[in-house]
C-alpha positions as a Markdown table, in Angstrom:
| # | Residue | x | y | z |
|---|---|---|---|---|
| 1 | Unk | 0.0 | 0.0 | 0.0 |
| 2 | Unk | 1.1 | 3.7 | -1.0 |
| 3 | Unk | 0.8 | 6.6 | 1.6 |
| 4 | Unk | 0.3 | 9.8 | 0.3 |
| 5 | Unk | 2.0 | 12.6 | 2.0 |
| 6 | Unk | -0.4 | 15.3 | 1.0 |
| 7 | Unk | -3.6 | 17.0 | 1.6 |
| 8 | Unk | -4.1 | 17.6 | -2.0 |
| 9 | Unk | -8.4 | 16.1 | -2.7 |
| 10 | Unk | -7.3 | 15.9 | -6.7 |
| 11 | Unk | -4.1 | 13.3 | -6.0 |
| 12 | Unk | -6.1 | 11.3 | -3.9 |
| 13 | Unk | -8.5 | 10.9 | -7.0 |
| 14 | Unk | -5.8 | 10.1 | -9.4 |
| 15 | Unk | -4.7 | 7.3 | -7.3 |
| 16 | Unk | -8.5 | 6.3 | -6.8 |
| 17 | Unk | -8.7 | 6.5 | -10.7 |
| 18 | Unk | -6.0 | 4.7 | -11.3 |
| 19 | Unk | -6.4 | 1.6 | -8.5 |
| 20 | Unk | -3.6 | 2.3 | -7.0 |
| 21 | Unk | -4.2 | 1.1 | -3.2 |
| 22 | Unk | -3.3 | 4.7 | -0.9 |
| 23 | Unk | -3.8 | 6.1 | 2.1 |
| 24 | Unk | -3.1 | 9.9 | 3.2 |
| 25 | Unk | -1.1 | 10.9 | 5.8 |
| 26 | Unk | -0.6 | 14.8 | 5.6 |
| 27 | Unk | 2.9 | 15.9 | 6.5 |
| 28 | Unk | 2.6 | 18.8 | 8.3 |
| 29 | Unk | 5.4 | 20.5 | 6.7 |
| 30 | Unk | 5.6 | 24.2 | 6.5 |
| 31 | Unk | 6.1 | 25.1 | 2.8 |
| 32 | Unk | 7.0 | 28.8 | 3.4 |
| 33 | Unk | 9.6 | 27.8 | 5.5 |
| 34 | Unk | 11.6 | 26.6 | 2.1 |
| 35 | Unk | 12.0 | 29.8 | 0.2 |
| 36 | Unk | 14.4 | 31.5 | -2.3 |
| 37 | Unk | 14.8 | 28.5 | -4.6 |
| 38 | Unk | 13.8 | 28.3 | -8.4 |
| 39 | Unk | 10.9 | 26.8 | -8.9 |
| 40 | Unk | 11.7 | 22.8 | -9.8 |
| 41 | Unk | 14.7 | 22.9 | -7.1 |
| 42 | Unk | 11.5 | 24.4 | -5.2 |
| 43 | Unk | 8.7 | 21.7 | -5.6 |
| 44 | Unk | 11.4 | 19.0 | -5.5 |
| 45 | Unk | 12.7 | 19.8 | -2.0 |
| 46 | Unk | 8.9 | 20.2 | -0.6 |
| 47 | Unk | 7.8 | 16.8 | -2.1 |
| 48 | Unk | 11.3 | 15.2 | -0.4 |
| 49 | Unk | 10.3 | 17.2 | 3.0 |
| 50 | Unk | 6.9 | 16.0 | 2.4 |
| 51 | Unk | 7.8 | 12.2 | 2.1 |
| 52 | Unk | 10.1 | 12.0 | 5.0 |
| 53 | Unk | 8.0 | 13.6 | 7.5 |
| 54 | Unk | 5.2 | 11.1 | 6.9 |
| 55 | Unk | 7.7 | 8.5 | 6.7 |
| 56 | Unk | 9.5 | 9.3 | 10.5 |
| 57 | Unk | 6.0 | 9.2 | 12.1 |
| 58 | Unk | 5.3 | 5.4 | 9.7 |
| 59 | Unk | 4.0 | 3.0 | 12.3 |
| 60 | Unk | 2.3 | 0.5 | 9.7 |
| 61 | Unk | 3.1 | -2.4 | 8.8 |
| 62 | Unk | 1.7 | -2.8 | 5.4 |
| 63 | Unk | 2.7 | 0.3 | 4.3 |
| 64 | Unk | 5.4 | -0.4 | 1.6 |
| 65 | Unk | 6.1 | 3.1 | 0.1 |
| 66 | Unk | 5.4 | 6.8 | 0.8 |
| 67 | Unk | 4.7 | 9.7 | -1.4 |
| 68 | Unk | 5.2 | 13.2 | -1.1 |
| 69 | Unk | 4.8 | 15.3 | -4.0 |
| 70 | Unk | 4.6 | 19.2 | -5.0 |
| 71 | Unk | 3.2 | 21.2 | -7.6 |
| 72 | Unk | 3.7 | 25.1 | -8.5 |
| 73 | Unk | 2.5 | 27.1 | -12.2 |
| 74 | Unk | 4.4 | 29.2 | -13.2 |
| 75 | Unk | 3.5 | 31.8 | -16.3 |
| 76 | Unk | 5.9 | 34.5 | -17.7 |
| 77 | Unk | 8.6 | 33.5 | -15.2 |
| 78 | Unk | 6.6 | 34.5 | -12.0 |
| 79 | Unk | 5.6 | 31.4 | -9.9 |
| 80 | Unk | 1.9 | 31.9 | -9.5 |
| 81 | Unk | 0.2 | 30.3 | -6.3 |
| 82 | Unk | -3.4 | 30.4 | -5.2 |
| 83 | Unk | -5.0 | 33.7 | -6.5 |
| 84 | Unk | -5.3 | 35.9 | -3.4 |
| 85 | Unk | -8.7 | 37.3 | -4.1 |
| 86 | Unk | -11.0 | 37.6 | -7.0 |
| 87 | Unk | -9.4 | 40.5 | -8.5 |
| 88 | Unk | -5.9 | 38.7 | -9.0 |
| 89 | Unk | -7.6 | 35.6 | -10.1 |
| 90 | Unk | -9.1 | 37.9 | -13.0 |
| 91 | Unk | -5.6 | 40.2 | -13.3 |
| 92 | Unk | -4.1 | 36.9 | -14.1 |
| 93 | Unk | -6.5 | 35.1 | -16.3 |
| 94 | Unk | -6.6 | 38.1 | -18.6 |
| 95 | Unk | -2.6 | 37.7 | -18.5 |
| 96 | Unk | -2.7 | 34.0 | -19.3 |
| 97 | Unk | -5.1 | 33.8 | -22.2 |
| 98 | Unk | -4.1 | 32.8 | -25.8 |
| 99 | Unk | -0.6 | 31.9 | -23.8 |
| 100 | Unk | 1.4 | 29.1 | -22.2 |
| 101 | Unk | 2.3 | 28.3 | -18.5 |
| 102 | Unk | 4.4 | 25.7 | -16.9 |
| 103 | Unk | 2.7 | 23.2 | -14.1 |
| 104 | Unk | 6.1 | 21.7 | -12.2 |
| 105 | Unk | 5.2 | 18.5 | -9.8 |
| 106 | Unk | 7.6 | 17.1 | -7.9 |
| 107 | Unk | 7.9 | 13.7 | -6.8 |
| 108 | Unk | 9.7 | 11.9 | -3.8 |
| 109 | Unk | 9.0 | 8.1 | -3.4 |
| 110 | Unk | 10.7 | 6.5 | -0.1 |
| 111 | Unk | 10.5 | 2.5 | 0.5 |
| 112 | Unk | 8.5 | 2.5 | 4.1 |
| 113 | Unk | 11.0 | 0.5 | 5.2 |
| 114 | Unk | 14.6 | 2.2 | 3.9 |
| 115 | Unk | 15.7 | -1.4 | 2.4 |
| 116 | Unk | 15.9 | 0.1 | -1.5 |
| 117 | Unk | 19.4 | 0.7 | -2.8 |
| 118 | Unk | 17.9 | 3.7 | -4.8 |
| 119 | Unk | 16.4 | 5.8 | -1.9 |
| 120 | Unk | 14.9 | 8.1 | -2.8 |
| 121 | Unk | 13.5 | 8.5 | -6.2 |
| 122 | Unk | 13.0 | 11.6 | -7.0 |
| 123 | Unk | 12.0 | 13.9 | -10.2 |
| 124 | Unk | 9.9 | 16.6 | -11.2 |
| 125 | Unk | 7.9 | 16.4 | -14.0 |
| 126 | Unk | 6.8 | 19.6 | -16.4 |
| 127 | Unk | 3.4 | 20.5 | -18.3 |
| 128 | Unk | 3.2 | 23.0 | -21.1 |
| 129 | Unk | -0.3 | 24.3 | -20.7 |
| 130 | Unk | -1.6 | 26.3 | -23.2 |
| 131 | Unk | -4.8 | 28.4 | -22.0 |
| 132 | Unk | -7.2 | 29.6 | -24.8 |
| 133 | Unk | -7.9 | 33.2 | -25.5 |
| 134 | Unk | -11.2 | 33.7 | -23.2 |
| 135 | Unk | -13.3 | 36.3 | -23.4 |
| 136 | Unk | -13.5 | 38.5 | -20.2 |
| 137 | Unk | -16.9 | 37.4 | -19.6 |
| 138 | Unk | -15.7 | 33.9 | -19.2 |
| 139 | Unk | -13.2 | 34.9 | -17.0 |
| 140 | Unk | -15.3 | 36.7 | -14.9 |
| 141 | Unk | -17.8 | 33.7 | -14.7 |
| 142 | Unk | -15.2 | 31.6 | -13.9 |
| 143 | Unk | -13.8 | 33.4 | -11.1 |
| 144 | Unk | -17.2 | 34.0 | -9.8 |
| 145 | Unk | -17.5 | 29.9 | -9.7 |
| 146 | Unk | -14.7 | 30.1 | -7.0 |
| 147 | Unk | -12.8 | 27.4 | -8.7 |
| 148 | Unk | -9.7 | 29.2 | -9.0 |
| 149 | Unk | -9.3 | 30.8 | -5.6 |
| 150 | Unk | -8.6 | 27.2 | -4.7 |
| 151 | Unk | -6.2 | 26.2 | -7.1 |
| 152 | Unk | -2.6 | 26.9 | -7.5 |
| 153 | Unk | -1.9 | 28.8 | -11.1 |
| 154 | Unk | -5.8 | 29.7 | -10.5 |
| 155 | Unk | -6.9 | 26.5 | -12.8 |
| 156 | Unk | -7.9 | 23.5 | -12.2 |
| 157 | Unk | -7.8 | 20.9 | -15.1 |
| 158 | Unk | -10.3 | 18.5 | -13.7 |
| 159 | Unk | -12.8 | 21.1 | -13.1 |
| 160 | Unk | -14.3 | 23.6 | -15.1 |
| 161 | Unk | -10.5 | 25.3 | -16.0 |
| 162 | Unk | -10.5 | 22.4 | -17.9 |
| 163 | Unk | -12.4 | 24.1 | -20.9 |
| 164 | Unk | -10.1 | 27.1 | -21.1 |
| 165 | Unk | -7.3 | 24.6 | -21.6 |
| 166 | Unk | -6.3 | 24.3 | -25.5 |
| 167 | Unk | -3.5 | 22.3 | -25.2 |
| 168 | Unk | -1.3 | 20.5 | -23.0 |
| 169 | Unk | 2.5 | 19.5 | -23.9 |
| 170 | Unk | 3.6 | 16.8 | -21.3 |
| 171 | Unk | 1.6 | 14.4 | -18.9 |
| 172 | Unk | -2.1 | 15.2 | -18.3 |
| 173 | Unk | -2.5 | 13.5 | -15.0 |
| 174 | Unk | 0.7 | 15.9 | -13.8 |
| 175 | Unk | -1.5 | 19.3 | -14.1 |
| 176 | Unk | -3.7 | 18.1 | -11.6 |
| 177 | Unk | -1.2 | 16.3 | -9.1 |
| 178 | Unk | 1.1 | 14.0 | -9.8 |
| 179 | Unk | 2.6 | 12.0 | -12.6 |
| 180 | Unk | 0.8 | 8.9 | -13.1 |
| 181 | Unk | 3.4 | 7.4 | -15.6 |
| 182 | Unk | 6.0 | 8.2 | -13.4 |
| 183 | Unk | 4.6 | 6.6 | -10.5 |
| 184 | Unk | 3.5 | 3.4 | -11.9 |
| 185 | Unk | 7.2 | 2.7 | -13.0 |
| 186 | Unk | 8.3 | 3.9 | -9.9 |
| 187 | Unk | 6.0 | 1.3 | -8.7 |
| 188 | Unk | 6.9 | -1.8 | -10.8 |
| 189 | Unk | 10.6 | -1.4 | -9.2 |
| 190 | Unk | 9.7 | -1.9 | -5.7 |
């Protein structure tokens, strides 16, 4: 059995999707304390905090790997977060339209029990995302939906962002959490 080191709702789908046996164990760890790094060495060192906080607390037995990933957007080289309020949700959609982003997720994958000669694996994983050129109506609607105020990059693929997505350069199931591909071959190894 996996446990997932994160609070994140849309992982815990993917995993449920993709029958992958989980349970979630959130870490606890306090991501503004890691600071001041570009944005892959970023989401890479919070998924590795992530994964060995859960892991030091393990106490189950049939547990046989842990999980810990991160995600962050980033659009015009400015890492974009949660949208504060409304207005920045709106300020930004009007920026991203008719352009790309980037959706970096990184991954940290511990053996529960420390016995694997490769501990950890680790990689981050990047999605070109292409956002169509939406009318200001629709961004307005969509913002008033709430859906972005929730979502980092103010998106959320799964949801109703989905429609304003025109094309996506890289692994699908990465914009909304983690790397399914990646994790399944991580998988097979243990």
């Amino acid at each position: 059995m996996l446990l997932l080191a994160s609070a994140s709702p849309a992982r815990r789908r993917l995993l449920e999707q993709a029958a992958i046996p989980h349970r979630v164990q959130i870490s606890g760890v306090d991501e503004e304390s890691i600071q001041d790094l570009d944005p892959i060495e970023l989401v890479m060192r919070l998924a590795q905090a992530k994964a060995f906080a859960v892991r030091s607390q393990l106490k189950d037995d049939d547990i046989a790997a842990v999980l810990g990933c991160d995600s962050l957007f980033v659009f015009a080289g400015q890492v974009y977060g949660k949208p504060a309020d409304s207005a920045q949700a709106v300020e930004r959609w009007r920026g991203m339209r008719g352009s790309w982003g980037e959706l970096h997720t990184g991954h940290c994958l511990m053996s529960a029990r420390c016995t694997d000669p490769q501990q950890p694996r680790m990689a981050c994983v990047t999605t070109r995302v292409l956002f169509s050129d939406v009318s200001d109506q629709e961004i307005a609607d969509y913002v008033a939906s709430g859906e972005p105020l929730r979502c980092a990059g103010g998106f959320a693929l799964e949801g109703l962002g989905g429609s304003f997505v025109e094309r996506l350069d890289g692994c699908y199931s990465n914009v909304i959490g983690l790397s399914l591909p990646l994790l399944r071959g991580w998988l097979a190894q243990i």
